[in-house]
C-alpha positions as a Markdown table, in Angstrom:
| # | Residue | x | y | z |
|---|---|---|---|---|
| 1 | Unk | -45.4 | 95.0 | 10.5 |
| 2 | Unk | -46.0 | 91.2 | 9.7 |
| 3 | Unk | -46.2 | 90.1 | 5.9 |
| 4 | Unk | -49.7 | 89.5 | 5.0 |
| 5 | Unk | -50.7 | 86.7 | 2.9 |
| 6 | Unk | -52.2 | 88.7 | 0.5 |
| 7 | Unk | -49.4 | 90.6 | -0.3 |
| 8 | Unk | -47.6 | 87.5 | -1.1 |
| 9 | Unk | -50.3 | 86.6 | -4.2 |
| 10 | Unk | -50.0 | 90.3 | -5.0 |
| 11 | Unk | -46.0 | 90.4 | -5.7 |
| 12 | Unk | -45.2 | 90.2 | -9.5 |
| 13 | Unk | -42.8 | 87.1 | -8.7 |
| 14 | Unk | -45.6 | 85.1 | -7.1 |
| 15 | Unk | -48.0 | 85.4 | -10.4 |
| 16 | Unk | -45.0 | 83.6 | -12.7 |
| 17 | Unk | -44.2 | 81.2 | -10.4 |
| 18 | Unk | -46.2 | 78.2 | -11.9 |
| 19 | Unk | -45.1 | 79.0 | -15.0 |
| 20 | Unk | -41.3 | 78.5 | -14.4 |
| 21 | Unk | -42.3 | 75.1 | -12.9 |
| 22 | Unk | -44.6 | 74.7 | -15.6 |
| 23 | Unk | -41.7 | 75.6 | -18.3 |
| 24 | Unk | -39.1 | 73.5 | -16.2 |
| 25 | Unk | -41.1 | 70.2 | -15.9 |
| 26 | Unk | -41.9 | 70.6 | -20.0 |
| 27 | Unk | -38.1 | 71.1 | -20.5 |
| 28 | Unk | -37.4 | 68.2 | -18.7 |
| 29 | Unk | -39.7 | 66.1 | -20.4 |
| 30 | Unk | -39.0 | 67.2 | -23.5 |
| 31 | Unk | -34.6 | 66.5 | -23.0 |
| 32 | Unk | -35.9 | 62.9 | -22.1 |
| 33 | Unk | -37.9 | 62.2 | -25.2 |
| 34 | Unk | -35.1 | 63.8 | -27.4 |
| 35 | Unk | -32.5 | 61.5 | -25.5 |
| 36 | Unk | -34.6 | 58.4 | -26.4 |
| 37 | Unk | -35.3 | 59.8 | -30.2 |
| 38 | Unk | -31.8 | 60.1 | -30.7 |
| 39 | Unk | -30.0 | 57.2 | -29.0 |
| 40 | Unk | -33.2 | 55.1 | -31.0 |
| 41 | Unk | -31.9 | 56.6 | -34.6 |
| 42 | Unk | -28.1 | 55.9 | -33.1 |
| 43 | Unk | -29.3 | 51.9 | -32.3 |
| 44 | Unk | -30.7 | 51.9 | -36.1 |
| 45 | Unk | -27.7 | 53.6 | -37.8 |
| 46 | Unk | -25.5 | 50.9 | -36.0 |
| 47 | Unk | -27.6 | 47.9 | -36.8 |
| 48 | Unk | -27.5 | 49.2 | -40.6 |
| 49 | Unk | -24.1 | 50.4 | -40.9 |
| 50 | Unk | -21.3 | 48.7 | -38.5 |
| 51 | Unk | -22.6 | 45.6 | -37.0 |
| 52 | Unk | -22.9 | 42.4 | -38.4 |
| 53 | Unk | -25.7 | 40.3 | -39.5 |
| 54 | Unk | -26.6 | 37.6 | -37.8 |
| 55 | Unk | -28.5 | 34.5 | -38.6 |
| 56 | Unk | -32.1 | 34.1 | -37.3 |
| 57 | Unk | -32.3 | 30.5 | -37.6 |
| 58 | Unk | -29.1 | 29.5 | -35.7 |
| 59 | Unk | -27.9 | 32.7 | -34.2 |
| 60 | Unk | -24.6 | 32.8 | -35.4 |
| 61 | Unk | -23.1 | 35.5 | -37.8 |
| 62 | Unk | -23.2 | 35.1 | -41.2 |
């Protein structure tokens, strides 16, 4: 009457299981290295467009 391990590994639900954590963990890792893609092209279009130039010698804005 006891669940025996082996039909545990036989359920349909068991053989996908590393998959989802498989798909999950890629997910994740791939939302982070979007993130830093697109706050890096944010940083450059601000440094081109809206903030000002500053001086490397002295460090004051030209």
């Amino acid at each position: 009457m006891g669940i025996n391990v082996f039909d545990i590994l036989d359920n349909e639900d068991y053989k996908y299981q590393s998959f989802n954590v498989l798909w999950v963990v890629m997910m994740l890792y791939g939302s982070v290295a979007v993130f830093y893609y697109v706050i890096n092209a944010i940083d450059m279009l601000m440094d081109l467009f809206v903030r000002e130039a500053m001086s490397v010698s002295n460090g004051t804005t030209e």
